[in-house]
N, CA, C and O atoms as a GROMACS GRO file, in nm:
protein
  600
    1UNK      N    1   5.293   5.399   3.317
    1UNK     CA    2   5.190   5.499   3.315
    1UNK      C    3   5.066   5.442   3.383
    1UNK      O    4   5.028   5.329   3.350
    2UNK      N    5   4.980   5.532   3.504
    2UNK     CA    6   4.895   5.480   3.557
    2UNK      C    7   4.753   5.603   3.531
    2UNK      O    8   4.735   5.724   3.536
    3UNK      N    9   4.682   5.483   3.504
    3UNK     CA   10   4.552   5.547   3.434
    3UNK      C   11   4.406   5.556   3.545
    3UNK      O   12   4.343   5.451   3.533
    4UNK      N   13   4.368   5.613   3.606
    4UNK     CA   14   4.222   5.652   3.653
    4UNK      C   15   4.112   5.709   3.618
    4UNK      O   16   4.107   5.832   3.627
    5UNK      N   17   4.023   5.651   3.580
    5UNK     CA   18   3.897   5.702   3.519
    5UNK      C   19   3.807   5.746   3.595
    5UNK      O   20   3.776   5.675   3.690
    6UNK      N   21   3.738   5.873   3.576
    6UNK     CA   22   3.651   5.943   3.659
    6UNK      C   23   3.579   6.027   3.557
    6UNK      O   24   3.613   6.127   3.495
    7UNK      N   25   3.410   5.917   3.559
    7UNK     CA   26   3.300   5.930   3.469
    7UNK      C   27   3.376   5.945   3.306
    7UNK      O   28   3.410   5.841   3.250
    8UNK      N   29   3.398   6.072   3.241
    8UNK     CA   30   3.408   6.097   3.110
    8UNK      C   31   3.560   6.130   3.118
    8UNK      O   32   3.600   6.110   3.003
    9UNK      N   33   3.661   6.169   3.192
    9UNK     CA   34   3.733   6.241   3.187
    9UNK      C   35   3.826   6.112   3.269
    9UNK      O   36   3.762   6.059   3.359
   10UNK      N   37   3.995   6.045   3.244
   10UNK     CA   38   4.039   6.028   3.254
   10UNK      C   39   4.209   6.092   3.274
   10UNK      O   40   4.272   6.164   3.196
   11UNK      N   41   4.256   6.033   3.416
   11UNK     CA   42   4.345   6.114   3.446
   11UNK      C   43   4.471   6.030   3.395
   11UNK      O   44   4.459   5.908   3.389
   12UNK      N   45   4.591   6.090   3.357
   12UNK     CA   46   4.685   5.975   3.313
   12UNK      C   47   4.797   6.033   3.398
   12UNK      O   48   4.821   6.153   3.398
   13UNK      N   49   4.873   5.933   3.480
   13UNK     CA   50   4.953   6.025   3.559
   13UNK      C   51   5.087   5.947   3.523
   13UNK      O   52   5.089   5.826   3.546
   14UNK      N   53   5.196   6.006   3.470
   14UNK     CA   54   5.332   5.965   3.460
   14UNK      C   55   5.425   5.869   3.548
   14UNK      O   56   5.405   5.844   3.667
   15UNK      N   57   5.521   5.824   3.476
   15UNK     CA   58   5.547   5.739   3.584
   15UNK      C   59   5.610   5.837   3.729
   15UNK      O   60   5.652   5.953   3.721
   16UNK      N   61   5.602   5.739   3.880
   16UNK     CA   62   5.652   5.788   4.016
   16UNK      C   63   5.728   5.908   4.011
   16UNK      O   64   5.678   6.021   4.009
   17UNK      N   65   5.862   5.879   4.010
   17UNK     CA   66   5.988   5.941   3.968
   17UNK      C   67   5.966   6.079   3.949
   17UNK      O   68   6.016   6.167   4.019
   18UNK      N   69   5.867   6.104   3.823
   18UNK     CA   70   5.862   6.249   3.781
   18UNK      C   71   5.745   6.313   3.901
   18UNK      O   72   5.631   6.266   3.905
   19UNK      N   73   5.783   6.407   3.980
   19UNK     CA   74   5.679   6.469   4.035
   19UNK      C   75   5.656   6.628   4.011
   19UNK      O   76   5.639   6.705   4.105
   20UNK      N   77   5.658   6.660   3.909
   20UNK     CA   78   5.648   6.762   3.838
   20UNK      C   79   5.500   6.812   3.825
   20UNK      O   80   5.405   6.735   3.834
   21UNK      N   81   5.487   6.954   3.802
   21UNK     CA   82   5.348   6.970   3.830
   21UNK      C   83   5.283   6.910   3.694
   21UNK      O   84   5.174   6.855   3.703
   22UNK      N   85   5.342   6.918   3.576
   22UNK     CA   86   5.318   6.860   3.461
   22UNK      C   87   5.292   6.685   3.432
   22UNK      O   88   5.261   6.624   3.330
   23UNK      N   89   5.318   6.646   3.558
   23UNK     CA   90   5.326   6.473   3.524
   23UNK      C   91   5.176   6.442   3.558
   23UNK      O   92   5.161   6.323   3.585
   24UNK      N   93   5.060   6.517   3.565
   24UNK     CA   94   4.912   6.500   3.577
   24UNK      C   95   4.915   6.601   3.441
   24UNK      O   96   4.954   6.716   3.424
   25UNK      N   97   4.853   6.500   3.350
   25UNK     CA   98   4.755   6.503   3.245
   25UNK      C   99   4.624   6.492   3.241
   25UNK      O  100   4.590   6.376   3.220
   26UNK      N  101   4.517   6.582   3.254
   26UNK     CA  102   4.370   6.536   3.228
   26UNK      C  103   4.350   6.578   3.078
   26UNK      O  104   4.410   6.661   3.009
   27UNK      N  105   4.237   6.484   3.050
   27UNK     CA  106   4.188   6.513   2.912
   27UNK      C  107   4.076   6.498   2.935
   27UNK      O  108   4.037   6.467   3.048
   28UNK      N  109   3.964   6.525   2.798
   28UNK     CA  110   3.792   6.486   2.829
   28UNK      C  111   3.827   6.371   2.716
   28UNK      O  112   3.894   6.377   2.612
   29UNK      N  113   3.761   6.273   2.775
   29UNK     CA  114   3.763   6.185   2.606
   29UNK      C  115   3.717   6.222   2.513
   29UNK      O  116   3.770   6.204   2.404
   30UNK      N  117   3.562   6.307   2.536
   30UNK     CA  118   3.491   6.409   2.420
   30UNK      C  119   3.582   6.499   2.328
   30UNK      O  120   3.573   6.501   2.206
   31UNK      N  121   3.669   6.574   2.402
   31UNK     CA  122   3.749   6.619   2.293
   31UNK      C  123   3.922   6.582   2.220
   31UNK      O  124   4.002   6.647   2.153
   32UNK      N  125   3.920   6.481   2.264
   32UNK     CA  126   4.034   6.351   2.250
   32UNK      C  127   4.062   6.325   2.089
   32UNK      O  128   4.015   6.211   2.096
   33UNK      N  129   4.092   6.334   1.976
   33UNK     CA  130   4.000   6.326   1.865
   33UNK      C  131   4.116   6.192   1.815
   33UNK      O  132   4.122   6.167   1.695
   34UNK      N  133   4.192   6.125   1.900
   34UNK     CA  134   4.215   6.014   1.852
   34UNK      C  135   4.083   5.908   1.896
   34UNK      O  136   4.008   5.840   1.826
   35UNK      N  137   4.090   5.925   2.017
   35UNK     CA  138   4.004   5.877   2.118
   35UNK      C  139   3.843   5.856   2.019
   35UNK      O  140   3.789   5.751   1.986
   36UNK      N  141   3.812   5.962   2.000
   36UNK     CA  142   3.701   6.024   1.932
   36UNK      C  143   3.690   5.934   1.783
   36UNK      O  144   3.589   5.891   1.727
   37UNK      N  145   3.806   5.927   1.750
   37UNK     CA  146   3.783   5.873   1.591
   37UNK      C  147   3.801   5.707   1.588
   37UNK      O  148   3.788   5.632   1.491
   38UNK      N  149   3.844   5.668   1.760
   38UNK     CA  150   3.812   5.490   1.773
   38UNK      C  151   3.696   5.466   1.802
   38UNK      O  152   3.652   5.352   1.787
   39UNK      N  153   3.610   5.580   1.857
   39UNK     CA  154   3.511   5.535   1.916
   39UNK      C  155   3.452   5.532   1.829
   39UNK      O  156   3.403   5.419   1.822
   40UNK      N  157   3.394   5.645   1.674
   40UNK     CA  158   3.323   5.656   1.567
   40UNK      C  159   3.353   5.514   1.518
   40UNK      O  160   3.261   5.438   1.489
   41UNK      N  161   3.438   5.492   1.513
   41UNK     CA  162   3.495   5.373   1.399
   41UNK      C  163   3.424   5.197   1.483
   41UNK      O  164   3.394   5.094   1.424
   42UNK      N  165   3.417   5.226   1.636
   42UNK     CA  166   3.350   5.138   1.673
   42UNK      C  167   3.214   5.096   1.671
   42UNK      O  168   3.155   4.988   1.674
   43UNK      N  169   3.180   5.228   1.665
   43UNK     CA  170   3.032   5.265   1.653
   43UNK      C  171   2.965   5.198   1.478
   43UNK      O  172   2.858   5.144   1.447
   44UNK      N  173   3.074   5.231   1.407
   44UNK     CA  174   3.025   5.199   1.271
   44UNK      C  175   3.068   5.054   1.259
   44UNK      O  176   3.008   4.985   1.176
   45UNK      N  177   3.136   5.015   1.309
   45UNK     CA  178   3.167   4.859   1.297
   45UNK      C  179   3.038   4.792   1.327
   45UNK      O  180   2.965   4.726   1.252
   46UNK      N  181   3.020   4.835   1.502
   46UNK     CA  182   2.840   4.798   1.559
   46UNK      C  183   2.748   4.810   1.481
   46UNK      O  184   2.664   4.720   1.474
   47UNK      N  185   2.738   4.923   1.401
   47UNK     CA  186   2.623   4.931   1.324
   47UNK      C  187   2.612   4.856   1.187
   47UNK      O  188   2.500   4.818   1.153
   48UNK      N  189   2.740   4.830   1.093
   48UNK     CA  190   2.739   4.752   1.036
   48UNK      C  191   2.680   4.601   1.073
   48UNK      O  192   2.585   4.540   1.023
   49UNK      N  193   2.774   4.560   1.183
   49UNK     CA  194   2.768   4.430   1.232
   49UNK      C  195   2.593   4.390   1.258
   49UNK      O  196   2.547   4.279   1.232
   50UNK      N  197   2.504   4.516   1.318
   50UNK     CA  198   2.382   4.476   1.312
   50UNK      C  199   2.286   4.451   1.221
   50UNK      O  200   2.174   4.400   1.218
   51UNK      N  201   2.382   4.516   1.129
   51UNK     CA  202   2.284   4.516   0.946
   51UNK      C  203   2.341   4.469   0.861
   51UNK      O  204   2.369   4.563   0.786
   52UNK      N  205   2.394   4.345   0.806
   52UNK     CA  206   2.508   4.311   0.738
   52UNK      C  207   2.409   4.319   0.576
   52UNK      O  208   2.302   4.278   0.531
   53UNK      N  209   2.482   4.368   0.550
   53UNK     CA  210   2.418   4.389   0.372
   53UNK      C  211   2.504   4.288   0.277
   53UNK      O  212   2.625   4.272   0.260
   54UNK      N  213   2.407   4.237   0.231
   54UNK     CA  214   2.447   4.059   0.159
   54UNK      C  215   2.472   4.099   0.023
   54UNK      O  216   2.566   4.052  -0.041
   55UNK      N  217   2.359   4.218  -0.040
   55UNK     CA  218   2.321   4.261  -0.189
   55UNK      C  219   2.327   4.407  -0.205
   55UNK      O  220   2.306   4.487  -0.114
   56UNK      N  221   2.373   4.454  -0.392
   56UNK     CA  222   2.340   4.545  -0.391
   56UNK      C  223   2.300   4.504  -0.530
   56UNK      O  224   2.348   4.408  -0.591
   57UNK      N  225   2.212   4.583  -0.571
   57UNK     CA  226   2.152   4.516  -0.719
   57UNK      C  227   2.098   4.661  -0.798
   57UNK      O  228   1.975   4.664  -0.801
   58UNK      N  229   2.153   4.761  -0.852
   58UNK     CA  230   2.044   4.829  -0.917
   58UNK      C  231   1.956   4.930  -0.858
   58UNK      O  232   1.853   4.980  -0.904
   59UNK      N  233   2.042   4.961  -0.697
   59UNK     CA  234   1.938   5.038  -0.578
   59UNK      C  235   1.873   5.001  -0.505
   59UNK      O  236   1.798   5.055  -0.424
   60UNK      N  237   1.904   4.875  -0.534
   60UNK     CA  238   1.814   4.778  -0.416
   60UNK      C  239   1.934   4.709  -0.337
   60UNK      O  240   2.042   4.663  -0.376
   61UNK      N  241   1.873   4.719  -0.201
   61UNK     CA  242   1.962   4.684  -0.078
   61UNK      C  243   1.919   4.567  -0.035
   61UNK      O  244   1.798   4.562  -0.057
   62UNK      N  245   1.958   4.470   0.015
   62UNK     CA  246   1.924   4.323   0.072
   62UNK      C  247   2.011   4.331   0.199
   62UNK      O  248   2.132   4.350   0.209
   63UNK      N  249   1.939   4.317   0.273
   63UNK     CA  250   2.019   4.312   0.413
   63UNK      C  251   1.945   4.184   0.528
   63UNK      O  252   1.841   4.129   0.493
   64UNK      N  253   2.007   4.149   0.655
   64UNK     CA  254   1.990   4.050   0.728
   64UNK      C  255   1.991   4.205   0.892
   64UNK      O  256   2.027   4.322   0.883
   65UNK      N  257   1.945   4.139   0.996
   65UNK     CA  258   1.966   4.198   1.102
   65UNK      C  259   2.039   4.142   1.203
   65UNK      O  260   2.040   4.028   1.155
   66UNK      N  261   2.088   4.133   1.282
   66UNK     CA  262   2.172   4.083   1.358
   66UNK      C  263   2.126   3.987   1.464
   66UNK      O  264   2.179   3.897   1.529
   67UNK      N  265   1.934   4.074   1.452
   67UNK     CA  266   1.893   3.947   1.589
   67UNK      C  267   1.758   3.888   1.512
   67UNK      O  268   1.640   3.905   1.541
   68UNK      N  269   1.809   3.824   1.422
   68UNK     CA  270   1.689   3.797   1.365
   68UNK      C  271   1.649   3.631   1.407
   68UNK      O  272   1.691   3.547   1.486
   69UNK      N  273   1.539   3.643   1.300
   69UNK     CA  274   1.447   3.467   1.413
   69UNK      C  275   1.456   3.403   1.233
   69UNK      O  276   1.477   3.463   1.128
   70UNK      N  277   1.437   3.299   1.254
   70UNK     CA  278   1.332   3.180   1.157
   70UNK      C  279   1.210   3.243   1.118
   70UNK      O  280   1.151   3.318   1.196
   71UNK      N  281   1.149   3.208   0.955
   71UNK     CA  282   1.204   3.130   0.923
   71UNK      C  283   1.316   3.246   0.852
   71UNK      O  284   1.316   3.362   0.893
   72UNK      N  285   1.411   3.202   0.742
   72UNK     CA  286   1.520   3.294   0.664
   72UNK      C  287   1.445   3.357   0.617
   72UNK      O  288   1.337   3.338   0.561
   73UNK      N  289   1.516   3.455   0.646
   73UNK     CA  290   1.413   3.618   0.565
   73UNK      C  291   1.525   3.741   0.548
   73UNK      O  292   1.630   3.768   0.606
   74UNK      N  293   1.464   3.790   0.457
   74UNK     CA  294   1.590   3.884   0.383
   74UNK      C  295   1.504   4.018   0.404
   74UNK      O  296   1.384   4.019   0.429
   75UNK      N  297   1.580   4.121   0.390
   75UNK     CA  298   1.491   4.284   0.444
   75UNK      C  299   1.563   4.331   0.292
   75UNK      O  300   1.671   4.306   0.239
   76UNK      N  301   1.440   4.413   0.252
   76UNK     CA  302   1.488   4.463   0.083
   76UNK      C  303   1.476   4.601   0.078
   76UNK      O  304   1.373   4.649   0.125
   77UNK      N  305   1.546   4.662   0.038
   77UNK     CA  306   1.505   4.852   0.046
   77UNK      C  307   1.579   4.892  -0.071
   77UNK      O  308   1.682   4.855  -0.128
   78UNK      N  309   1.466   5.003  -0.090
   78UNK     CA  310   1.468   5.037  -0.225
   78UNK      C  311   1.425   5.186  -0.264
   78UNK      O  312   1.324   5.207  -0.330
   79UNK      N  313   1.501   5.279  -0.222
   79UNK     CA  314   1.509   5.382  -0.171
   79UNK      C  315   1.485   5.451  -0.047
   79UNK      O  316   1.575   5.504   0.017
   80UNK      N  317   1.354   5.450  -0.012
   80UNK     CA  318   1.271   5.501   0.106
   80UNK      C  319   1.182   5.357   0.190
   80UNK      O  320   1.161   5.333   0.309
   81UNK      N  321   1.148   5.285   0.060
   81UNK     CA  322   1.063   5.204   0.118
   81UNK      C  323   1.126   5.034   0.118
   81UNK      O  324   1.208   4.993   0.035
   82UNK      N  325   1.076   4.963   0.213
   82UNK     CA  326   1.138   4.839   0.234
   82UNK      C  327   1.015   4.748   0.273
   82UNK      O  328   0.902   4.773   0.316
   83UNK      N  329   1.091   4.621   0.236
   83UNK     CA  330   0.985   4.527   0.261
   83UNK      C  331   1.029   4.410   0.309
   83UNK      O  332   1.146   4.408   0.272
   84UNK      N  333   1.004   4.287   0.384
   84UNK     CA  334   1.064   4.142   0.388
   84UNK      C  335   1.050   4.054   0.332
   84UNK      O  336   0.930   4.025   0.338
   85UNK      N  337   1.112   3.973   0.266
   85UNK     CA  338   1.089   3.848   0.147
   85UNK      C  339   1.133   3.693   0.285
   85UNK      O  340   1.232   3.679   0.356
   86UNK      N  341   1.047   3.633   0.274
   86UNK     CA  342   1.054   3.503   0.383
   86UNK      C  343   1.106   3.413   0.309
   86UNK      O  344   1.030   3.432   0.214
   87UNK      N  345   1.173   3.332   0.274
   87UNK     CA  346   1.253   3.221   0.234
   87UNK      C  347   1.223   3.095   0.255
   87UNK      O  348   1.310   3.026   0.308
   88UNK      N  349   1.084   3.028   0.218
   88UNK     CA  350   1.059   2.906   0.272
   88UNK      C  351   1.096   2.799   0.176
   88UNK      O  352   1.073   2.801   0.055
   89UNK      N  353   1.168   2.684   0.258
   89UNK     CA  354   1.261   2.594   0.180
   89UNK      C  355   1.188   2.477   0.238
   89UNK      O  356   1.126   2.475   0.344
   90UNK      N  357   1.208   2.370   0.143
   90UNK     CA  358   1.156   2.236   0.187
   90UNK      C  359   1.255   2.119   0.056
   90UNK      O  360   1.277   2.134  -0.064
   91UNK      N  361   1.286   2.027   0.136
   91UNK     CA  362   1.390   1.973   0.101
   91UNK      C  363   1.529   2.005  -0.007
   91UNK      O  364   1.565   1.959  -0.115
   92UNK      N  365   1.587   2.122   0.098
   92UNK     CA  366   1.690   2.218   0.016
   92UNK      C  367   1.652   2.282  -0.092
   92UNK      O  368   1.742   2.350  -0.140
   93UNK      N  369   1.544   2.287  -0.153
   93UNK     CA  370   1.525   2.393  -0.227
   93UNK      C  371   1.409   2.489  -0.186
   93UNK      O  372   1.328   2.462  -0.097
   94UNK      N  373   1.411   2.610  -0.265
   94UNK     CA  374   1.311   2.746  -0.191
   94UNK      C  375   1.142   2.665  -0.289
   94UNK      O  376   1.126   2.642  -0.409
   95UNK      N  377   1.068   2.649  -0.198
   95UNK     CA  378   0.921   2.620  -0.197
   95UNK      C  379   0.854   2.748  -0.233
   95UNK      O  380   0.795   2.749  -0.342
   96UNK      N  381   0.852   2.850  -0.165
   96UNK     CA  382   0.779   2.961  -0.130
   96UNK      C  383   0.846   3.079  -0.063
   96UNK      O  384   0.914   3.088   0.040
   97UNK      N  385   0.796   3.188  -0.176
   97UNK     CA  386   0.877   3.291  -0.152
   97UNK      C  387   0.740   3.403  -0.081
   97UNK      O  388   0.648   3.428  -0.159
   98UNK      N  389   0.733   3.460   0.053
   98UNK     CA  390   0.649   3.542   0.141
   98UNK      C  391   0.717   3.666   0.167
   98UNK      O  392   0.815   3.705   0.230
   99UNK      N  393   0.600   3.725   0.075
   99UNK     CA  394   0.640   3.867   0.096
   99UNK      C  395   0.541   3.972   0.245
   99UNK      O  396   0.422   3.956   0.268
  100UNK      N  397   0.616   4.053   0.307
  100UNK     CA  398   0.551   4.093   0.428
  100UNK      C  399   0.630   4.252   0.455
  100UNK      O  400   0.750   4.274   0.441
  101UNK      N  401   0.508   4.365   0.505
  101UNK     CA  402   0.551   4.454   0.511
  101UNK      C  403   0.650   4.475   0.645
  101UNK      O  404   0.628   4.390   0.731
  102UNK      N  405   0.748   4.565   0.677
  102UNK     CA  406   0.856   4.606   0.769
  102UNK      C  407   0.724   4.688   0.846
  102UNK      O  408   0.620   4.729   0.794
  103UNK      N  409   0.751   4.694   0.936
  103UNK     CA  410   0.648   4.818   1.062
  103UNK      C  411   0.725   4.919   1.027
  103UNK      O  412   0.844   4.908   0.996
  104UNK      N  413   0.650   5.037   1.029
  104UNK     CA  414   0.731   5.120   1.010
  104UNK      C  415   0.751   5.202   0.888
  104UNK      O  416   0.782   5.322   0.888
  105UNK      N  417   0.732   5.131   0.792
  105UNK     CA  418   0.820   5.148   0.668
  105UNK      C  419   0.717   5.130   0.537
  105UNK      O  420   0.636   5.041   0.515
  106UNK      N  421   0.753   5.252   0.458
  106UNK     CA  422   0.636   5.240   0.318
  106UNK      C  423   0.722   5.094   0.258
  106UNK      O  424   0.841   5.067   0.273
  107UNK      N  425   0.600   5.001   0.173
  107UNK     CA  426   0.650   4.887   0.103
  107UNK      C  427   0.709   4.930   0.019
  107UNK      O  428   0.742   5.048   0.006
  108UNK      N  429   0.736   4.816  -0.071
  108UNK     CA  430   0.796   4.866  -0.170
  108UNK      C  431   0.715   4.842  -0.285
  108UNK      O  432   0.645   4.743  -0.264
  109UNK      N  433   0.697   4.885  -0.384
  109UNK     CA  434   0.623   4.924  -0.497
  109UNK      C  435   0.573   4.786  -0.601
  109UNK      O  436   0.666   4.707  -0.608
  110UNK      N  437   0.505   4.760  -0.646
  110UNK     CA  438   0.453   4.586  -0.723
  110UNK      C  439   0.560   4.574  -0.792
  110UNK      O  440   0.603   4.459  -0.784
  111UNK      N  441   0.638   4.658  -0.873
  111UNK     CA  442   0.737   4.647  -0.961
  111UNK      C  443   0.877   4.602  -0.908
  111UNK      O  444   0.961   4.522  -0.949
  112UNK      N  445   0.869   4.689  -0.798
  112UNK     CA  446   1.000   4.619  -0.709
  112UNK      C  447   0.999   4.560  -0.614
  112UNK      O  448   1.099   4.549  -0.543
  113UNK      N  449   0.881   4.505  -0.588
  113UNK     CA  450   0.836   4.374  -0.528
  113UNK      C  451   0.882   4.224  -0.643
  113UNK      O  452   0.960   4.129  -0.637
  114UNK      N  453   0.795   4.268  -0.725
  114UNK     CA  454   0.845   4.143  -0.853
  114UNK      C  455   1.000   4.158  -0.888
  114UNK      O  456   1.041   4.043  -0.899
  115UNK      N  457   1.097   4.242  -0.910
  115UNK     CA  458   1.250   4.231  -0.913
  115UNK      C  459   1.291   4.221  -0.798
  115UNK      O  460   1.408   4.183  -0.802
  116UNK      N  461   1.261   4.233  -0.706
  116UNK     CA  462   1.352   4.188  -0.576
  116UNK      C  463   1.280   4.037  -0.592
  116UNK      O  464   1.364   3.948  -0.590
  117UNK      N  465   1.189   4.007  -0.603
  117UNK     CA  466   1.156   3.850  -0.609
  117UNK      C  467   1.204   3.789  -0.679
  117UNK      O  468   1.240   3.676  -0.647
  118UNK      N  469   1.226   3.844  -0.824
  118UNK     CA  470   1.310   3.767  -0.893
  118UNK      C  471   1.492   3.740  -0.885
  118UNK      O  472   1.556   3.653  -0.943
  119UNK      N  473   1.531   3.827  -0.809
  119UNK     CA  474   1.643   3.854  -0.781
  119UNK      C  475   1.714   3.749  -0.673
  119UNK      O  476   1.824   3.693  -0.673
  120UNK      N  477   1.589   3.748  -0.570
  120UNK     CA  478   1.581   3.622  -0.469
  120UNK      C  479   1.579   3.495  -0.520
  120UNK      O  480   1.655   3.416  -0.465
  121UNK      N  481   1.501   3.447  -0.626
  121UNK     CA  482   1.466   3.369  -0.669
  121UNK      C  483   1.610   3.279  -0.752
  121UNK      O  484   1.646   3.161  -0.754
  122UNK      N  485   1.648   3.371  -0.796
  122UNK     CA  486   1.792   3.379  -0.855
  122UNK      C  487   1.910   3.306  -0.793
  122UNK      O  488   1.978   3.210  -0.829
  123UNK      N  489   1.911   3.404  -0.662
  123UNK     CA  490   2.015   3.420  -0.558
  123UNK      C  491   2.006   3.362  -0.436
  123UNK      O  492   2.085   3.372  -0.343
  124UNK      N  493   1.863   3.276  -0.444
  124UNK     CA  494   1.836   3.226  -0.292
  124UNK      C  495   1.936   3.136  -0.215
  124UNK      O  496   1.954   3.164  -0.096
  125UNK      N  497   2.017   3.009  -0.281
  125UNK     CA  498   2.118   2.976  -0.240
  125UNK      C  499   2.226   3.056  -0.150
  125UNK      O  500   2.254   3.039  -0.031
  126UNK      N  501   2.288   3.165  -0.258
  126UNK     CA  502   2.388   3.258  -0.195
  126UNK      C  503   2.288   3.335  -0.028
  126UNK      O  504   2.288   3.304   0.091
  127UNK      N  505   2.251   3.391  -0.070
  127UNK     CA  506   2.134   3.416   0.045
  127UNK      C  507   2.119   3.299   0.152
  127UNK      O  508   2.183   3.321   0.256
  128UNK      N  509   2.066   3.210   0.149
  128UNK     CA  510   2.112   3.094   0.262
  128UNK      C  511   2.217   3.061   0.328
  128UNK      O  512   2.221   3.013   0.441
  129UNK      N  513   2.359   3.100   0.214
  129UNK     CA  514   2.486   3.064   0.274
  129UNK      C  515   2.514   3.126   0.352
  129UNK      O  516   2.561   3.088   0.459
  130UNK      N  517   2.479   3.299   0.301
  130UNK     CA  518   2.528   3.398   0.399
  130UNK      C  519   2.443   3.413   0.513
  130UNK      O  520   2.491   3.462   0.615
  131UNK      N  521   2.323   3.378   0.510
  131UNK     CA  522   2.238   3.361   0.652
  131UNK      C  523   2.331   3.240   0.776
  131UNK      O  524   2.330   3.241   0.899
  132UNK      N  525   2.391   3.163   0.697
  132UNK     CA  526   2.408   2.983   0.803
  132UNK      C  527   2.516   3.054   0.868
  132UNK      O  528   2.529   3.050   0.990
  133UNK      N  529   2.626   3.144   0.762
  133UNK     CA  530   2.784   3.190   0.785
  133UNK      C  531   2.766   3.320   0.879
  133UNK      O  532   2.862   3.345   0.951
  134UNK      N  533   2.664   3.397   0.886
  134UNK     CA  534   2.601   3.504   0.947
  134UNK      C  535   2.564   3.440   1.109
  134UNK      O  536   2.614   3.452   1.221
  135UNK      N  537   2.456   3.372   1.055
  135UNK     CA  538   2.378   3.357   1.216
  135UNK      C  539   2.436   3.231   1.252
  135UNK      O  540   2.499   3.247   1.356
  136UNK      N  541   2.445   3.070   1.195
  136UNK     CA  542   2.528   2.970   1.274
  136UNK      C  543   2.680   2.968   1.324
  136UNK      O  544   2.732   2.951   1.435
  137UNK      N  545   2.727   2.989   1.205
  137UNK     CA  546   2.877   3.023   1.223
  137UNK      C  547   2.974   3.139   1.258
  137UNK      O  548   3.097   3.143   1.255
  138UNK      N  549   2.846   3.268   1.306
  138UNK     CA  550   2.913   3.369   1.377
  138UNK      C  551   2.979   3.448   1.308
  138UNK      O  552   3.043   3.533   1.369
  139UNK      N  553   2.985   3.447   1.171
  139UNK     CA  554   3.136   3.481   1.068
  139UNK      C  555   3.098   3.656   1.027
  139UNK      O  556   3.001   3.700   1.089
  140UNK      N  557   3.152   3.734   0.951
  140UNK     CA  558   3.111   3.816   0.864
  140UNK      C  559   3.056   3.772   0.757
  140UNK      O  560   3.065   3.653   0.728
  141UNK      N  561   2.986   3.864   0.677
  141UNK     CA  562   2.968   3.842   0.556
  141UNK      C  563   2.970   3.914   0.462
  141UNK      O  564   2.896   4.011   0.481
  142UNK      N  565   3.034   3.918   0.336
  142UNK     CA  566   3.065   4.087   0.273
  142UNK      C  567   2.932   4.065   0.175
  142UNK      O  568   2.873   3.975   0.115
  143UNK      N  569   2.927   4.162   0.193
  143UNK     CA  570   2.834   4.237   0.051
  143UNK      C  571   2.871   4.216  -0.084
  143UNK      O  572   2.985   4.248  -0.118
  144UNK      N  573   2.793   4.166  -0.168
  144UNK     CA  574   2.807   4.135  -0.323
  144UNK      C  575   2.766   4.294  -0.400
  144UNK      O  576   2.693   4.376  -0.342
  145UNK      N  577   2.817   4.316  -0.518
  145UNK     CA  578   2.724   4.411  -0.584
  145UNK      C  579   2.726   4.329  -0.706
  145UNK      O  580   2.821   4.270  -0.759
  146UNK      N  581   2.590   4.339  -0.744
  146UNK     CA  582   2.588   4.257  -0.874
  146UNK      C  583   2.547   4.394  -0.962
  146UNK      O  584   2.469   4.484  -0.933
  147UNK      N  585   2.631   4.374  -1.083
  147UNK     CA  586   2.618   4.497  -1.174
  147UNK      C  587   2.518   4.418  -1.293
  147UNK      O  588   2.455   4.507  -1.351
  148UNK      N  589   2.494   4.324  -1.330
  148UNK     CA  590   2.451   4.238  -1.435
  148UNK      C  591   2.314   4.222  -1.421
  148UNK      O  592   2.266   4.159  -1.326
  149UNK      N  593   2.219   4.296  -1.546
  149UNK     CA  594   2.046   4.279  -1.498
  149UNK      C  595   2.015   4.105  -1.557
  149UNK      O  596   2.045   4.035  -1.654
  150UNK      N  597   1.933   4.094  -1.423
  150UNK     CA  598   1.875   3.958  -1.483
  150UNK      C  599   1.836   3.902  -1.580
  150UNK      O  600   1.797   3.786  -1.573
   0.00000   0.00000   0.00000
């Protein structure tokens, strides 16, 4: 089977042999809906892959971004509003925990500022691992849900 692509619409033409008016197949890939349901599924892989969500705690989301910088910093959302918790470590353990608003984005509230801090505070280890296994080592990282209040 020999395949030619032209812009959106690919032609698939059967093998030699058959020269039948039927051995030209066009399709649109747009309405393809195998086609259609690899591409969704790629699309959501991408979009995962750019937001890998580390936590779920109680409605609160902990997530990493895909192109993120130094120093470790975790993105926290908590319904509508989100905020960043900075991760500053000094000789393997967390020194200082920096909280900083997202552009964009209402903070998040003193109350769930202080439980996502404490939550970090908790969890900062696991949080580091999945940052090194995330951004050094290239890996996935699945999502925890912790059902258990602090």
């Amino acid at each position: 089977m020999i395949t030619e692509s032209l812009g959106h619409a690919t032609i698939v033409k059967k093998p030699v042999f058959d020269l039948s008016p039927s051995s030209f197949r066009i399709f649109n890939a747009r309405n393809d809906t195998r086609l259609r349901k690899k591409m969704y599924l790629c699309r959501r892989k991408q979009k995962r892959n750019n937001m890998p969500k580390i936590f779920e705690y109680f409605g609160f989301i902990f997530y990493f971004y895909s192109n993120e910088h130094e120093p470790i910093h975790v993105h926290v959302m908590h319904g509508a509003r989100e905020s960043i918790f900075d991760l500053i470590m000094m000789a393997g353990e967390l020194a200082e925990l920096h909280v900083r608003e997202k552009k964009g984005a209402e903070p998040l509230t003193e109350k769930d500022k202080r439980t996502a801090e404490e939550f970090i505070r908790k969890y900062h280890k696991n949080i580091i691992d999945k940052w090194v296994k995330f951004f050094v080592m290239k890996q996935s990282v699945r999502s925890t849900n912790i059902k258990k209040k602090l």
